[in-house]
C-alpha positions as CSV (number, residue, x, y, z in Angstrom):
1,X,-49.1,26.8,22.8
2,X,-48.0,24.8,19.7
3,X,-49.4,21.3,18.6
4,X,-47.4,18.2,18.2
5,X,-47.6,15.3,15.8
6,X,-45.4,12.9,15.3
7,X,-43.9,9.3,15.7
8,X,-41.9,8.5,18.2
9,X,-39.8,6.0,20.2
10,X,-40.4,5.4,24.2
11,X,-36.8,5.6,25.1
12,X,-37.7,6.2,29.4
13,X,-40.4,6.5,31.6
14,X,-40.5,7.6,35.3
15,X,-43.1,8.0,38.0
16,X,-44.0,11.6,39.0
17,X,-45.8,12.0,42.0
18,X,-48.7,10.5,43.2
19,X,-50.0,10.0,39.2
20,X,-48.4,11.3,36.7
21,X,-45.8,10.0,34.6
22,X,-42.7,11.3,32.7
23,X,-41.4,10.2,29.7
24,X,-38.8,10.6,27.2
25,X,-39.7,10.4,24.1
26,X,-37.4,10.4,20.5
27,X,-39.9,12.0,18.1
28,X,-38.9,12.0,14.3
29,X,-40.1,15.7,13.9
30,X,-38.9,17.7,16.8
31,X,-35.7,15.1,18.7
32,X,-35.8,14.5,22.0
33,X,-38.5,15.9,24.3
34,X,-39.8,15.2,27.8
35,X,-43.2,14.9,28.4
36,X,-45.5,14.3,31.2
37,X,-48.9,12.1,31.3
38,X,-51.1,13.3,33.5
39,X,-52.6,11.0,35.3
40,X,-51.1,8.1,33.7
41,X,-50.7,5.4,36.0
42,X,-54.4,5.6,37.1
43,X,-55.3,5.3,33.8
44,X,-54.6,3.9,30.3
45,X,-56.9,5.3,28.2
46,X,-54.6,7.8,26.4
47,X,-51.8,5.2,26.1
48,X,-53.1,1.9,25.8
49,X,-49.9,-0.1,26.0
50,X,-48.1,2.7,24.1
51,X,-45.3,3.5,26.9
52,X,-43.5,0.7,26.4
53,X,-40.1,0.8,24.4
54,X,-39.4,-0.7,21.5
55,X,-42.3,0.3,19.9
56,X,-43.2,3.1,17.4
57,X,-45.9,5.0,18.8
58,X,-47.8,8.0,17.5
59,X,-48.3,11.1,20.0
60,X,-50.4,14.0,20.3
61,X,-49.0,16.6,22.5
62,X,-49.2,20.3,23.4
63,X,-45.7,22.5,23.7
64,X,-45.9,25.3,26.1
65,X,-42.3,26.1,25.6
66,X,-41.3,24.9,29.1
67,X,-38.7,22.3,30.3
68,X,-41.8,19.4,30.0
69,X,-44.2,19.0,27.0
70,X,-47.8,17.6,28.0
71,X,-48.6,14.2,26.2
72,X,-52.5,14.1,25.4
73,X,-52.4,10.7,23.9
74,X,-50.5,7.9,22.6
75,X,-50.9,5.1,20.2
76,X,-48.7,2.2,18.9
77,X,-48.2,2.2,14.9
78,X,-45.5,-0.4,15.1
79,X,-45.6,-3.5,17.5
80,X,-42.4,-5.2,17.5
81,X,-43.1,-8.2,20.0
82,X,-40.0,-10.4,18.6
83,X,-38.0,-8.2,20.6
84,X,-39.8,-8.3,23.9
85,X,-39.8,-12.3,22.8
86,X,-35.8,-12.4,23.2
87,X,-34.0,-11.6,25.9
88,X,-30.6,-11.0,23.7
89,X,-32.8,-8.5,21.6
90,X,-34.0,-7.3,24.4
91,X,-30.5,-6.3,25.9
92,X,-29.4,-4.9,22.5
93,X,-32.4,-3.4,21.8
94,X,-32.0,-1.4,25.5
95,X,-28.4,-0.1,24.9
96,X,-29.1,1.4,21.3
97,X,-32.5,3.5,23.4
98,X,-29.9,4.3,25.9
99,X,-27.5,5.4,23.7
100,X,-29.8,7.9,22.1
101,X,-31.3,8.5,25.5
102,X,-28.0,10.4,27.1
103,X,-26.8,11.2,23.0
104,X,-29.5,13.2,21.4
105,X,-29.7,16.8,21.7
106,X,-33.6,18.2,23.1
107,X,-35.7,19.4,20.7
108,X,-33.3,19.0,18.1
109,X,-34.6,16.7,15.0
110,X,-31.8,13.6,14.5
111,X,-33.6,12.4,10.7
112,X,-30.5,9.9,10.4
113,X,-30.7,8.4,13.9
114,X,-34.0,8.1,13.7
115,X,-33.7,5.7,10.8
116,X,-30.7,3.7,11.7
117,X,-32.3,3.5,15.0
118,X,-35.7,2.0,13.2
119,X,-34.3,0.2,11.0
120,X,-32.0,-2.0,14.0
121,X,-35.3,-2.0,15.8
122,X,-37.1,-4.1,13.1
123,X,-34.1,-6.3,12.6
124,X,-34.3,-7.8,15.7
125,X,-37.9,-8.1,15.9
126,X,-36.9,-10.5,13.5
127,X,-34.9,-12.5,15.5
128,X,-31.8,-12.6,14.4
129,X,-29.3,-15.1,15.4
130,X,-26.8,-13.2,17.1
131,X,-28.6,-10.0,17.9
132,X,-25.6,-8.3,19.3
133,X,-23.9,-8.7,15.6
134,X,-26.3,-6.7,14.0
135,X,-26.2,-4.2,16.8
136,X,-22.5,-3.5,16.2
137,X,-23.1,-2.5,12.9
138,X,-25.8,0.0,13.8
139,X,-23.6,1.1,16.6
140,X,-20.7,2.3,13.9
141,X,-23.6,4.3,12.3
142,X,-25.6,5.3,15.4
143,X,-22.7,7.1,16.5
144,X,-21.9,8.7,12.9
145,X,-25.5,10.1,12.5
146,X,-25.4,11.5,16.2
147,X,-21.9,13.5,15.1
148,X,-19.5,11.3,16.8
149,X,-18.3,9.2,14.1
150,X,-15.3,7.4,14.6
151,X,-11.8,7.8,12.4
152,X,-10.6,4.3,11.9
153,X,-8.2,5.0,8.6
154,X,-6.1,7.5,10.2
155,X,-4.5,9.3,13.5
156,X,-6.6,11.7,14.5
157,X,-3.6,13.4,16.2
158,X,-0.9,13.8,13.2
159,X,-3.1,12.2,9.9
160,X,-1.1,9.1,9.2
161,X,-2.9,6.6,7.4
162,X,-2.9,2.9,9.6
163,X,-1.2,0.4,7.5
164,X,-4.1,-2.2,6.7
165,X,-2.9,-5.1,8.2
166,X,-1.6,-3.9,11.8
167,X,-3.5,-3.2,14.9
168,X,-4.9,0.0,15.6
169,X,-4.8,1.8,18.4
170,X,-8.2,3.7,19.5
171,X,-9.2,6.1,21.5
172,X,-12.8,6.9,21.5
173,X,-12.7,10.1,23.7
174,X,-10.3,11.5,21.1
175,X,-13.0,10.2,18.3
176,X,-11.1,7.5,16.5
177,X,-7.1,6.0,16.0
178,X,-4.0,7.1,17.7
179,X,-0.8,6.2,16.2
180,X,2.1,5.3,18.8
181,X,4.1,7.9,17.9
182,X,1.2,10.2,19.1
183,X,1.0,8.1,22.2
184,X,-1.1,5.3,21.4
185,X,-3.9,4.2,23.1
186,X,-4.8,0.9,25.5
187,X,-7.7,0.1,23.5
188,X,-6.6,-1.8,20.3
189,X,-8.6,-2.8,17.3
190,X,-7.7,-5.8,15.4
191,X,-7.2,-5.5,11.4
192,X,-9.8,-7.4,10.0
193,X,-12.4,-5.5,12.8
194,X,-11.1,-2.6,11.7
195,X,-11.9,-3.2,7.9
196,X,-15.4,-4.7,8.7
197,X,-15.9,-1.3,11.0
198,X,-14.6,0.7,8.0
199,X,-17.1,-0.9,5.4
200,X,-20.1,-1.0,7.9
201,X,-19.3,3.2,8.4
202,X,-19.6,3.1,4.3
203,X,-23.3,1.9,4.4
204,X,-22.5,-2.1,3.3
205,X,-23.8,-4.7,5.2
206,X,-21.0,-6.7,7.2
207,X,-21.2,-9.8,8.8
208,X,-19.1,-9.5,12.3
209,X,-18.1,-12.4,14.3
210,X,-19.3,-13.1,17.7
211,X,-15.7,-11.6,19.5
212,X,-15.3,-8.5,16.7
213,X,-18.7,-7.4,17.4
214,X,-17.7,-7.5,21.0
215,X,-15.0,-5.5,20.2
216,X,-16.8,-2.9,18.2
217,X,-19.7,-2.7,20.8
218,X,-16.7,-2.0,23.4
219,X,-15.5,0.8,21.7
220,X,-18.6,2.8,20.6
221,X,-19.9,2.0,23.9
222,X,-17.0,3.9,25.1
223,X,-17.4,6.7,22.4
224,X,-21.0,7.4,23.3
225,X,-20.4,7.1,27.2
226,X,-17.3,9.8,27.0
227,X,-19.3,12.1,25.0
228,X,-22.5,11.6,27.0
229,X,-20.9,11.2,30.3
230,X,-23.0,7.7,31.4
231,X,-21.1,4.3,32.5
232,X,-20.2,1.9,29.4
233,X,-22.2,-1.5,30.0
234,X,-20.6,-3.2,27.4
């Protein structure tokens, strides 16, 4: 049996049974794991209030090396109640957990998502004004650190570079642009989207529109659902 430590992010929970509950949890230290409570919806007392998303919570539990781990307790580190305040940061909050829900590999550590993740996370606790702004420019990241990082400078088919002021053509099952002479694709991206999306993938901080981030959100949302095989929402 080995001992876990670590933070973590609530990113499902499910009844089991007559008692118990499972949840999935995105620790910093060991990825995604499954664990089950037992007990848990009889009693709180290893997880006061620390089953809810949003929050980063710190958990003790015990790794047999089976499919489930068994969570011994739970504790929130980090409340973030501006989120559960908002319905809009709510919403965006939701889709980045289920993002990382159906993208992260079990028991393997994702350092980079964990921090872009994090990092969105206390943003809108803040508030922001547009909430699903910000989340488009996580999004371009979230889907970098998780190894699905989009190519919007060049065809991914041939290598021709996209001239800077035309529309581009993506396809994100093909993981980024498609030039028409390579077939095109039905989604396309407009220029100045497409420069914002290339300078928010560079680390700066970018200030999308209401509609661009629409359109960025549409098409990671369709990256992360055709590599994690879930319905797009956006």
């Amino acid at each position: 049996m080995k001992a876990i430590e670590s933070e973590a992010l609530v990113v499902r929970t499910t009844a089991y049974g007559e008692a118990d509950v499972i949840t999935t949890l995105l620790t910093e230290t060991h990825g995604k794991l499954a664990g089950i409570l037992r007990g848990g919806r009889r009693s709180k007392r290893r997880a006061p209030g620390a089953l809810e998303p949003f929050h980063t919570v710190h958990v003790s539990l015990e790794d047999r090396g089976g499919e489930l781990v068994t969570l011994r307790e739970a504790r929130v580190v980090h409340v973030r109640s501006g989120i559960t305040g908002s319905l809009a940061a709510l919403e965006a909050a939701g889709l980045a957990l289920r993002w990382l829900r159906h993208l992260s590999p079990p028991r393997h550590p994702e350092p980079a998502a964990w921090a872009t993740t994090l990092a969105l996370l206390d943003a809108l606790d803040g508030c922001p004004a547009e909430p699903r702004t910000r989340l488009a420019v996580s999004a371009l990241r979230l889907l970098a650190d998780v190894g699905y990082g989009l190519d919007l400078a060049r065809c991914v088919a041939c290598g021709r570079p996209c001239p800077e002021r035309r529309p581009a053509y993506v396809d994100a099952s093909r993981g980024g642009l498609v030039c028409q002479s390579c077939g095109g694709a039905r989604f396309i991206l407009s220029p100045s989207t497409r420069r914002l999306a290339l300078d928010a993938q560079q680390g700066h901080d970018v200030a999308f529109a209401r509609e661009e981030a629409e359109q960025v959100l549409a098409m990671v949302d369709g990256a992360m659902a055709a590599h994690g095989d879930f319905e797009t929402r956006t």
